[in-house]
N, C-alpha and C positions, 0 to 999 in steps of 0.2 A: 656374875652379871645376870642379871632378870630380864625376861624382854615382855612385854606387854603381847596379851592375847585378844583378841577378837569372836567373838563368841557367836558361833555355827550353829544353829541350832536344827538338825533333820527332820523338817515336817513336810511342808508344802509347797508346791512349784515357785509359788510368789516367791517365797522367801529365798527360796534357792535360785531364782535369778534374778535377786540382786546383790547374790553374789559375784564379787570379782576372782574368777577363776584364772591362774596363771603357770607360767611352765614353772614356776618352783612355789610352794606353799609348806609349809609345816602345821599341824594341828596335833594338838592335845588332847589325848581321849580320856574325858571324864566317866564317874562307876554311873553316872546314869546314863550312858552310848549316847552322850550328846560329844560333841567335838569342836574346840577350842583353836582357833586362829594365833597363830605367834605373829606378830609386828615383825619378821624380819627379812633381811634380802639375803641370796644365795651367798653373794662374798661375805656377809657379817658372819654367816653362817659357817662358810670354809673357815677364816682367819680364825673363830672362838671355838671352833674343833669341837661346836657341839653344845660348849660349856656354858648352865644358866639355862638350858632347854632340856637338854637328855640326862638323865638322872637314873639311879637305879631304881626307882618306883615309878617310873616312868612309861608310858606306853604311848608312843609317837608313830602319828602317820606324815610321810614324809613325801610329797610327789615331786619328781624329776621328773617332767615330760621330755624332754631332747634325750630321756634317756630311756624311756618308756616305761620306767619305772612306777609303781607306790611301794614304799618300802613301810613296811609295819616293822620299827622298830623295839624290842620290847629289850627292858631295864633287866636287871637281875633277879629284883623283889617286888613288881608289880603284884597290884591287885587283881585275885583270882578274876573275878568278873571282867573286867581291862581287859585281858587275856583273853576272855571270851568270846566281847564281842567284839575283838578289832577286826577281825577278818569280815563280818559282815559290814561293819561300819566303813573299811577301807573300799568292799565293792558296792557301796552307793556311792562313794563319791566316783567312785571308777566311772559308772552308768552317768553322773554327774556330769563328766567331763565332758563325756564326748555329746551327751545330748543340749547342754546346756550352754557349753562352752566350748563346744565344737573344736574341744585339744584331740588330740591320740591315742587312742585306746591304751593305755600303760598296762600292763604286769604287776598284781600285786606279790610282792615278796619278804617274806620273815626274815629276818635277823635279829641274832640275840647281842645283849650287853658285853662287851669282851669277846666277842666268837663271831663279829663282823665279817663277812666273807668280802671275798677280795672283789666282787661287783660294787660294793656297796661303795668301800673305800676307796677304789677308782674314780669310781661316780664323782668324788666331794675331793679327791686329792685328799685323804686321809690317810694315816700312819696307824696301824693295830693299838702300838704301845700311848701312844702319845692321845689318843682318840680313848682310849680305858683314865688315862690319868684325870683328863678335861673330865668326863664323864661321873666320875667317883666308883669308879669298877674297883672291889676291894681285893680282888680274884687274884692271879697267875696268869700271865698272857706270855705263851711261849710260841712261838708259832712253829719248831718243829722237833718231835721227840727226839732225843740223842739217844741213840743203838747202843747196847749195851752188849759189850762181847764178854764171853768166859775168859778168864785166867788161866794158863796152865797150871796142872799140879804144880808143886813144889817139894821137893825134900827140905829146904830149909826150914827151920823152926818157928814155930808163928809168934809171935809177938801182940796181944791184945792193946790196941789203943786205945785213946779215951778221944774223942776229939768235941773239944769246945765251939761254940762260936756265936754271936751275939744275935745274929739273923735267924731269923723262924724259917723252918725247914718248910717249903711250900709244896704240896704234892702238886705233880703236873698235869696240866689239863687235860681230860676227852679227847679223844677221838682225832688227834690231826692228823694220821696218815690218810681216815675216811676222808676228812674236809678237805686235804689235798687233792684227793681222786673228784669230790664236787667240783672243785675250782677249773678241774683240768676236763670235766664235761662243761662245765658253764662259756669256756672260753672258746670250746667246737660251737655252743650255740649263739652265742654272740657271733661269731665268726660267721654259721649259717644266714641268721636273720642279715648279718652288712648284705653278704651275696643275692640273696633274695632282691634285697632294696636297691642293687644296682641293677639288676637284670632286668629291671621294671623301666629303667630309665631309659629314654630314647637317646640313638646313638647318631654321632655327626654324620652329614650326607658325607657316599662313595668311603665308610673307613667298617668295620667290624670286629667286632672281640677278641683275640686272642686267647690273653689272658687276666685271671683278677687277679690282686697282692692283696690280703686281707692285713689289719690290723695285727693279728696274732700270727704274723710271718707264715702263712698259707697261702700256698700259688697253688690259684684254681684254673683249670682249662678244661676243653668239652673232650669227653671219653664217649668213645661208640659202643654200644653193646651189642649185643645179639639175643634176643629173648626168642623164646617158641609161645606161638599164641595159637592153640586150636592145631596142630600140626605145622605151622608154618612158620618158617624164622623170620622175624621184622627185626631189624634194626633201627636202637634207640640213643639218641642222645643226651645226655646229662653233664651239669658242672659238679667237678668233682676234685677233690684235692689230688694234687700231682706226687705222688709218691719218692720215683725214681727218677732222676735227671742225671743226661749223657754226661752234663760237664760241670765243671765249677764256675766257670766266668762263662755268661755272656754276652753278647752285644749286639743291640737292636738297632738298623739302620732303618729308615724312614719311619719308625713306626710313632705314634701320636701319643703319650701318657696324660691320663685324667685323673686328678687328686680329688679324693671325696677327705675335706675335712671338716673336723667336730671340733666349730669356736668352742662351745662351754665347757668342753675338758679340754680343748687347745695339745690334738691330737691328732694324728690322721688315720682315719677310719680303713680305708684303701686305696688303691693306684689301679687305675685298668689301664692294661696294653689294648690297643687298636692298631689294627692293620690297615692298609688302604686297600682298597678296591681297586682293580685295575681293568680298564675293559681290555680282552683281549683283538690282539689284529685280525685272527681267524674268525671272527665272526660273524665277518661282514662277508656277505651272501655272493655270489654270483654272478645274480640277479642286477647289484647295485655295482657289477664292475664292469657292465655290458656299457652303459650307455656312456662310460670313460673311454672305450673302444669305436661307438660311433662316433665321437670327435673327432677321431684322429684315422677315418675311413681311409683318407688316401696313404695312410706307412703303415694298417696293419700289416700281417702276414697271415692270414686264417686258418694258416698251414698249423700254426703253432699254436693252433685255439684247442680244448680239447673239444671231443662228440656231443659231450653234454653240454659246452657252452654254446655251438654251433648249433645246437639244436633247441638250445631257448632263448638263441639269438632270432631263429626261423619263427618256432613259437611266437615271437613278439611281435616279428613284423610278418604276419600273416601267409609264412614262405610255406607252402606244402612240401614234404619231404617223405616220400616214398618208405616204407618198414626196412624192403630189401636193399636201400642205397646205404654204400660204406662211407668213409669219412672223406675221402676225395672228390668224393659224388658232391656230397654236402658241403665242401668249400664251392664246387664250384659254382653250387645254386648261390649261396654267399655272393660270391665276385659279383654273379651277374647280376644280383637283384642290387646292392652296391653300385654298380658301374650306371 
């Protein structure tokens, strides 16, 4: 299936805005670094897994802003030039966006034909193997080497085989234990950037943070440190992934859960714990329990007041109270200025 393109052409302000710039666009990069609009929409896009756009001569810029992405997708046997200039041609529309079209700053990021990293394929709800077939990827798409153990000797006798078989032997792809180790950095950074963008957000009156639950099963909570700055120890705090935990179950009584989810992958990004606030009773002064005790003048007892309150009971109402008077002295100025 062929989809109709819309033809971009990078010159001059005007032209570049009237462009309609949107959170999802696909373009075509022609060998002269002009770049080609596709007619199509995000679902057209998931359900055809690509096919009739991505091709292996192909060099595609791809923007997901919900996702913050530009993805330069490049084919298997693009044109050397293509290759060249898509990084530059990916960061003016980048500049594009956000000055034009006042989208998100996106990330532009490479990926090849068949050796799609596991962002990309998230991103669109794609499948490695079935995303190479749509595409015309002529290649090996394995996604993870099988180990190879030694044999023990043997005394028995060897026996040469011959073994036929109708299928073409395909050598197996590059490098996936490295792209495994990528994937499983990319998923810390994903992970970072959620926590970031929650930490920004303001939290409901009288509750505060606990903890985060990230997408990629990381519970984050605040860790204290101890740094030396100039000879002096400060203490600092930072969110930081929770390592070690006491228990395996457990259970949050009053606390508040807030769901950060992502309609356009129809996911949840993360859950923050929130605690409540509680004012406490001690905190209320002194000061503000005195004048509950002038109400009720005739059933105190002052006996039972302590010195300090006795004395900024004096303090208030203008009673002078001698340095050398003990506390019996000072009730009985109480009583009398009272009676």
């Amino acid at each position: 299936m062929e989809y109709k393109t819309e033809k971009s052409i990078i010159t001059t302000p005007s032209e570049n805005e009237r462009m309609n710039y949107d959170y999802f666009m696909i373009f075509e990069l022609l060998d002269t670094g002009e770049r080609q609009r596709f007619n199509i929409t995000e679902e057209k896009f998931r359900r055809s897994k690509g096919a009739g756009i991505l091709h292996p001569k192909q060099v595609a810029i791809i923007v997901k802003e919900d996702f913050r992405r530009i993805f330069i997708w490049k084919g298997s046997a693009p044109h050397v030039r293509k290759k060249f200039i898509a990084s530059r041609v990916a960061q003016e529309l980048q500049q594009e966006m956000v000055q034009i079209g006042h989208l998100h700053r996106c990330k532009v990021v490479t990926v090849e034909q068949g050796d799609e990293t596991s962002e990309f394929l998230r991103a669109f709800g794609f499948d490695l193997e079935e995303l190479a077939r749509a595409t015309g990827f002529t290649g090996e798409v394995i996604p993870d080497i099988p180990k190879i153990t030694k044999q023990p000797p043997t005394t028995s006798p060897i026996i040469d085989k011959k073994i036929s078989t109708s299928k073409p032997i395909h050598i197996i792809n590059k490098h996936s234990q490295s792209k495994a180790q990528e994937d499983i950095k990319l998923e810390k950074k994903i992970s970072k950037e959620t926590l970031d963008e929650i930490l920004n957000l303001e939290l409901p009156q009288n509750f505060k943070r606990k903890n985060i639950l990230t997408g990629q099963n990381t519970l984050y909570g605040i860790i204290t440190k101890k740094v030396e700055i100039f000879g002096k120890n400060i203490e600092e705090t930072a969110w930081e992934p929770i390592k070690n935990l006491s228990r395996d179950v457990f259970e949050l009584d009053g606390h508040k859960l807030r769901i950060h989810y992502n309609r356009s992958l129809n996911t949840i990004e993360a859950i923050e714990i929130l605690e409540p606030i509680f004012e406490s009773k001690k905190e209320k002064s002194m000061v503000e329990k005195l004048p509950e005790k002038e109400e009720k003048e005739g059933l105190i007892d002052y006996n039972k007041w302590t010195v300090k309150e006795l004395k900024e009971f004096c303090s208030k109402n203008n009673i002078k109270v001698p340095s050398n008077y003990r506390k019996a002295q000072i009730v009985q100025l109480v009583e009398k200025f009272s009676n």
